[in-house]
N, C-alpha and C positions, 0 to 999 in steps of 0.2 A: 283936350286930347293929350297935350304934353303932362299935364295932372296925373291922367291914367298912366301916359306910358310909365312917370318917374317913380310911383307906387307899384307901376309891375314890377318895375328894376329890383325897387326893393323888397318888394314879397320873394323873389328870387336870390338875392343875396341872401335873405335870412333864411331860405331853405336850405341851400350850399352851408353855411356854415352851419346848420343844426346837422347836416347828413356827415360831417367829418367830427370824429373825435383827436381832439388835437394833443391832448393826453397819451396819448399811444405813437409809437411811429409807423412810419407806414409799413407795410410788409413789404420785403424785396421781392423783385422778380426773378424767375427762374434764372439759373446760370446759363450762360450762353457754353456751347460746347468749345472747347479749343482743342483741337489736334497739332503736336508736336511737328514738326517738320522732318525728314530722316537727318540723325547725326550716326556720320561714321568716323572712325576712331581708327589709328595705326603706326607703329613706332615706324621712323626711318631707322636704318642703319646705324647713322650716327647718331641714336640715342633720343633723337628730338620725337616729343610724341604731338604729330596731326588731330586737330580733331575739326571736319569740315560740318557744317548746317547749311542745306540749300532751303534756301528760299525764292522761287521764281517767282514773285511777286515783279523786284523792280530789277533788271541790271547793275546791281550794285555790290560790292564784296568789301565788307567790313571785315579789316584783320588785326590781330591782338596777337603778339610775340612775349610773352611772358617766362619771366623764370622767374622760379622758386629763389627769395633773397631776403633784399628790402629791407626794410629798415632797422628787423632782428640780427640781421646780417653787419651790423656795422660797429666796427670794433670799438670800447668803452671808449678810447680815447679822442675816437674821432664821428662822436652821434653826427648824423647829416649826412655821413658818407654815400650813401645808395639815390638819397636824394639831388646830390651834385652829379654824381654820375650819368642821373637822368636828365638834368637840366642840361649839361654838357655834351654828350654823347652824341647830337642833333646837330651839335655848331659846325663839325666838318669832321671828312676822318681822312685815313690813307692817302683815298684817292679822287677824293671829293671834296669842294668847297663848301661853306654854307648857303652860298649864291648859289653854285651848282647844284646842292641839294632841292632849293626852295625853286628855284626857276622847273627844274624837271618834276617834280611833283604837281607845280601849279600848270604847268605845261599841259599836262596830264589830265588835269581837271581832279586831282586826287588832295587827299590830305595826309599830315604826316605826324607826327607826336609822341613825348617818352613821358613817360609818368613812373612815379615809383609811391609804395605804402609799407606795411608793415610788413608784411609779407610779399611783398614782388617790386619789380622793375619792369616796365614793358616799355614796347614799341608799338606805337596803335598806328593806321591809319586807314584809310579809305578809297576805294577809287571804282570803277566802271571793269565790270569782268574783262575788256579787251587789253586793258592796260594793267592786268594784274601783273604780270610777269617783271615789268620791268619795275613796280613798286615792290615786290620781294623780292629783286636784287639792292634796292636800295636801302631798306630794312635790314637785311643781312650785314650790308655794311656799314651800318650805321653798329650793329649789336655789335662786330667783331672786329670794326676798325676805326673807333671813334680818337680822333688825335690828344683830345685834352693837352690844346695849348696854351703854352707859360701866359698866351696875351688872354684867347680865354676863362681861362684861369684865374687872370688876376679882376680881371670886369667881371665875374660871376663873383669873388669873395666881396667887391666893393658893393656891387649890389645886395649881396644877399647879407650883407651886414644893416645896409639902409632899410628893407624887407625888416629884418629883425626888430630893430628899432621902434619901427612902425609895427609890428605883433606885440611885443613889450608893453607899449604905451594902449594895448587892448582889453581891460580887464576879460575880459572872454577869453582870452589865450594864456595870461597869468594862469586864471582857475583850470584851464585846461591843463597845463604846465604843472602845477602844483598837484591839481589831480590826479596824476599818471606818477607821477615821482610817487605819493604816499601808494596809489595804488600797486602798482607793481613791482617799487625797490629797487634794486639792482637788475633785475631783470631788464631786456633791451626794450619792453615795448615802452620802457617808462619814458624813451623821450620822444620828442613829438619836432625834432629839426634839430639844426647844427646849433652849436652856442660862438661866443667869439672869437673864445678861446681855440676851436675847434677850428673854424677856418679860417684861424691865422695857423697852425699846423695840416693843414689839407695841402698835401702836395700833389703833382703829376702822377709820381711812381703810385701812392695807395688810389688814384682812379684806375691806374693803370692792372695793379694787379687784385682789385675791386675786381672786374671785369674779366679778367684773365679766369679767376678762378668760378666767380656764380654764373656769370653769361655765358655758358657754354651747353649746346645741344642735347646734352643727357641732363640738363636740369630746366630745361623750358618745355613750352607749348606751344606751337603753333592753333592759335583760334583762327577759324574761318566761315563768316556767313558769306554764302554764294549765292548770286541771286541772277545768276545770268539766263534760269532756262534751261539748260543743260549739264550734267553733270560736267563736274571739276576735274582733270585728272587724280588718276592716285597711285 
């Protein structure tokens, strides 16, 4: 009986692989339909342009405060600049600690984060539709009151000299380094971070007026997925 069965097995394997050509791949299945969610769009006053995406899937609102900058944005003498700004920007401003920041975000149950590229600077973070309001006031003050202090300041160049160090000693980052200088020339996309030179000349004042002049409500965007259920105000 085990005889029969082990010879069915394989009369059956060897059909399975005569009915598949394996030379060809297989044909895809149809696309699944995806419908967009409604996005609506509208400048404030002061220049800032909204753009909300509901999604009532989960309670959740993902938000991105970007402005037009970054990395094209940063003067020859000091590549990196737009990059420190966003590293910095986070650590405390005005009227805020960085304890005070990190405690009420986590408070919250939300997240908080600056990132910056070739093109932008933002403020990302995340949190539960209930608690939006009190995380776009702390966004806000983070874009338009960030302190960049001298002790800041000076722990972000010792760092991001050690950071360099360790990219340097990366052949991947040389070729990338190398790559963008021949490609682009003078042009700003050609660096890819600060050199050491550079943040031993990074002072307070150019975060300061970094910031003064790109961070400003007629050159960002407010991004907003909303996912609470109900619409957002607007």
């Amino acid at each position: 009986m085990k005889r029969v069965l082990i010879v069915a097995l394989l009369a059956s394997a060897a059909l399975i692989a005569q009915s598949f050509d394996r030379t060809k791949p297989p044909e895809p299945s149809a696309p699944h339909p995806y419908k967009l969610p409604p996005v609506f769009e509208a400048r404030l006053l002061n220049g800032l342009t909204v753009v909300l995406v509901e999604d009532a899937r989960v309670p959740l609102v993902t938000v991105r405060l970007a402005f037009h900058c970054g990395n094209r944005r940063d003067p020859k003498e000091l590549p990196g600049l737009a990059s420190a700004v966003a590293d910095l920007m986070t650590q405390a401003t005005s009227t805020r600690g960085f304890i005070q920041i990190v405690e009420a975000v986590d408070t919250m149950g939300g997240s908080l984060n600056a990132s910056s590229g070739a093109d932008h600077v933002a403020v990302n973070g995340s949190i539960e539709s209930e608690n939006l309001a009190p995380l776009l006031d702390i966004m806000a003050d983070v874009a338009k009151n960030a302190e960049f202090s001298d002790i800041d300041l000076r722990l972000y160049k010792q760092n991001r000299k050690q950071t360099l160090a360790r990219q340097f000693a990366q052949n991947s980052y040389i070729a990338n380094y190398v790559f963008r200088q021949v490609l682009f020339g003078d042009h700003p996309y050609s660096h890819i971070g600060p050199t050491y030179d550079s943040l031993d000349r990074l002072t307070h004042q150019a975060l300061v007026d970094y910031r003064n002049i790109w961070l400003v409500p007629n050159n960002g965007f407010l991004i907003m997925e909303h996912g609470s259920g109900r619409r957002c105000p607007r």
